[in-house]
C-alpha positions as a printed Julia matrix, in Angstrom:
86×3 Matrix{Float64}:
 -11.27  -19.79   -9.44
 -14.61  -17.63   -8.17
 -14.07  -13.79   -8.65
 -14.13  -14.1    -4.65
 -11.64  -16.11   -4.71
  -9.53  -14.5    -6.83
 -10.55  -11.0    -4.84
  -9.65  -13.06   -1.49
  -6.13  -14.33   -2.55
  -5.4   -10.67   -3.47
  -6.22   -9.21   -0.55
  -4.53  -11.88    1.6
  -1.51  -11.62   -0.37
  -1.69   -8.25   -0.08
  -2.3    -8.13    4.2
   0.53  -11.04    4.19
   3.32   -8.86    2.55
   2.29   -5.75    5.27
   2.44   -8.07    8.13
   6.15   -9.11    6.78
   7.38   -5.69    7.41
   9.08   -4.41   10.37
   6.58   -2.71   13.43
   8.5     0.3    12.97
   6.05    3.31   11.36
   3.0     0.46   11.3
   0.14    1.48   13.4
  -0.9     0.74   17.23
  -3.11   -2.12   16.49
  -5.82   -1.49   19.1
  -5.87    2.32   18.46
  -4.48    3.32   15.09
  -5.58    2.69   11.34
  -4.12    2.77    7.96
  -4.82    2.28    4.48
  -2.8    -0.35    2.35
  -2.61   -0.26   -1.6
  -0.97   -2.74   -2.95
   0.26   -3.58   -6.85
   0.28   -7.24   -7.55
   2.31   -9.01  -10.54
   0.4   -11.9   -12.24
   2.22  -14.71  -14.04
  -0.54  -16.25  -15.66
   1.64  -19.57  -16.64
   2.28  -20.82  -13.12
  -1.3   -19.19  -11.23
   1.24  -17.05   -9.44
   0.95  -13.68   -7.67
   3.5   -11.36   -6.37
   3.28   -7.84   -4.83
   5.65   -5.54   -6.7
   4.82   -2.53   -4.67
   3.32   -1.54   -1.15
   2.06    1.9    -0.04
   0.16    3.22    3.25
  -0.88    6.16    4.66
  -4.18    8.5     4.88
  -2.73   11.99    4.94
  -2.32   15.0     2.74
  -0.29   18.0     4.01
  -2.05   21.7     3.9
  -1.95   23.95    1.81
   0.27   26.32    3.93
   2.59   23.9     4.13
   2.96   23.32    0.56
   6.55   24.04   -1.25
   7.12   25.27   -4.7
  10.71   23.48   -4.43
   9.49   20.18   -4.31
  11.32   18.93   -0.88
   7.91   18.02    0.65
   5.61   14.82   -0.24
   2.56   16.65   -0.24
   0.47   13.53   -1.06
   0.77   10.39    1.14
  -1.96    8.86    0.77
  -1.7     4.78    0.2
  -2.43    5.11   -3.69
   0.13    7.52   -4.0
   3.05    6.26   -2.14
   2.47    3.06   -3.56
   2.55    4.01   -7.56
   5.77    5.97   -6.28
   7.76    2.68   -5.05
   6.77    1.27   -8.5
């Protein structure tokens, strides 16, 4: 397999497992965007992939509305909330 290839089953995978998930919280199609990280399992035995954790989002809260008690996600960016479902 081509490193595009490889790149390319990824990133299907990954837009495949996304599309899976209920509309609810996704955004409009024709007028919204998100970003999508995804974490991928490889079982190198069987050529298999498998996407162990999913994450979107774009936004980080200000710093006014920062708490010291740690009740609010101040980071949701895709990265983030997808190392946290890990």
């Amino acid at each position: 397999m081509s490193q595009l290839q490889f790149h390319n089953q990824i990133a299907t995978l990954s837009i495949q497992q996304f599309n899976n998930l209920p509309k609810k919280g996704k955004p409009n199609v024709n007028t919204e965007w998100t970003v999508l990280s995804c974490i991928i399992k490889e079982n190198n035995l069987k050529n298999h992939f498998e996407v162990v954790a999913l994450g979107t989002g774009s936004k980080c809260i200000g710093k006014t509305k920062m708490s010291t008690k740690g009740d609010i996600l101040n980071d949701s960016h895709a990265e983030i909330i997808c190392r946290r479902a890990f």
